[in-house]
N, C-alpha and C positions, 0 to 999 in steps of 0.2 A: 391421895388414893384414887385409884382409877373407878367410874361408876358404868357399870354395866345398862345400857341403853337397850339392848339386843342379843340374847343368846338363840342364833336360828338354830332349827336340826334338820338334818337331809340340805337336799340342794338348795342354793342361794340364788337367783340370776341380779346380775350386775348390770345396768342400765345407764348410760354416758349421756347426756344431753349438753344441750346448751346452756344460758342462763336463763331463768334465775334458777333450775334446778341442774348440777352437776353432777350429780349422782345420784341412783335410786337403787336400794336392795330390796330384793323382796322375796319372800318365802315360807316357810312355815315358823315360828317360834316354840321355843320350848316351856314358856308361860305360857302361853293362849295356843294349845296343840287345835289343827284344824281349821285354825281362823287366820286367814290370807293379811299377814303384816306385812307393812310397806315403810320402809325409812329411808327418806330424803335428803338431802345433803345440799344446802345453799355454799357450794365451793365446788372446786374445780377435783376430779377425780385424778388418783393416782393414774402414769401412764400404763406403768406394768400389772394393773389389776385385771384379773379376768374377767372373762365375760359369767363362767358360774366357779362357785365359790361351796365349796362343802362344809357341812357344820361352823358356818362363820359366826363370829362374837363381835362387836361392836361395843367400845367404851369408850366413854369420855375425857383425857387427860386433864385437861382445864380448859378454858373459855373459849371453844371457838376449833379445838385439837382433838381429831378422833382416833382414835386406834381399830384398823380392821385386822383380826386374825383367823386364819381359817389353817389348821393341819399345823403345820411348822411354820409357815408365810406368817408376814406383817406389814401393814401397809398402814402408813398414816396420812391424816388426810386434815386441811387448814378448811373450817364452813364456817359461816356467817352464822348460820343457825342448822338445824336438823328436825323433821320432820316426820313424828312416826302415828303410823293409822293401821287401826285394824278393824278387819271385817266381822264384825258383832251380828249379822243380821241375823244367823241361823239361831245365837243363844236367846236374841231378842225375840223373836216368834217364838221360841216353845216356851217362852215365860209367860204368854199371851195365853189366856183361855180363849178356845175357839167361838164365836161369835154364833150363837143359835141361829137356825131359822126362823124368819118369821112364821107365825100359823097361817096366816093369810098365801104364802107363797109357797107353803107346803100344801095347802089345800087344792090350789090353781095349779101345780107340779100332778099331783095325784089324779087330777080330771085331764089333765094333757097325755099322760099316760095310761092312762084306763081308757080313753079316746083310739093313742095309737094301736091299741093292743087291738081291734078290731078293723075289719076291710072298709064299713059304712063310716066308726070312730076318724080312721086313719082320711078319708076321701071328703069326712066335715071338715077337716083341720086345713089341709091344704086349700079347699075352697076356701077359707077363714084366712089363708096365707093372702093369697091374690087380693 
């Protein structure tokens, strides 16, 4: 039974190299909507595959055998291995509580700005610059 590596949605681009990477897809995924996935391919790419690919699916047949399908098309494809990453960093940060300011640096903020606010404030600061 075939394993689903990749269901993309919308556009795919299809990316040709050398070795050791021979293929590279990348686009958005329908598991991880929004986050920039990229899968790799340690083999040599089909000649007839395009350069973008719409709603493409990517599966596994057995060891080493992938199956690309995009609309009615199918392409297979012989890799060493395959490679997939996704761009995590936007869920990463908003799982993060934002980092206070220090009291110290919001004190020293407050005096630089209540400085600038004034013509005599603003003409200590710049002396203070030099």
């Amino acid at each position: 039974m075939p394993e689903v590596l990749a269901s993309f949605r919308g556009p795919v681009r299809a990316e040709r190299a050398g070795s050791p990477l021979g293929l590279t897809l990348s686009g958005d995924t329908r598991a991880a909507p929004g986050a920039a996935t990229v899968l790799a391919f340690s083999g040599a790419a089909p000649a007839e595959l395009p350069e973008a690919l719409p709603d493409a699916r990517v599966e596994r047949l057995a060891p080493g055998e992938y199956r690309i399908t995009s609309g009615a098309r199918e392409w297979r494809l012989l890799a060493r291995a395959v490679h997939l990453t996704r761009q995590i960093d936007g869920e990463f940060y908003r799982a993060l509580p934002p980092r206070p300011v220090p009291a110290g640096k919001r004190f020293l903020l407050r005096i630089v700005f209540a400085l600038a606010a004034s013509r005599a404030g603003f003409a200590l600061l710049r002396a203070l610059r030099r």
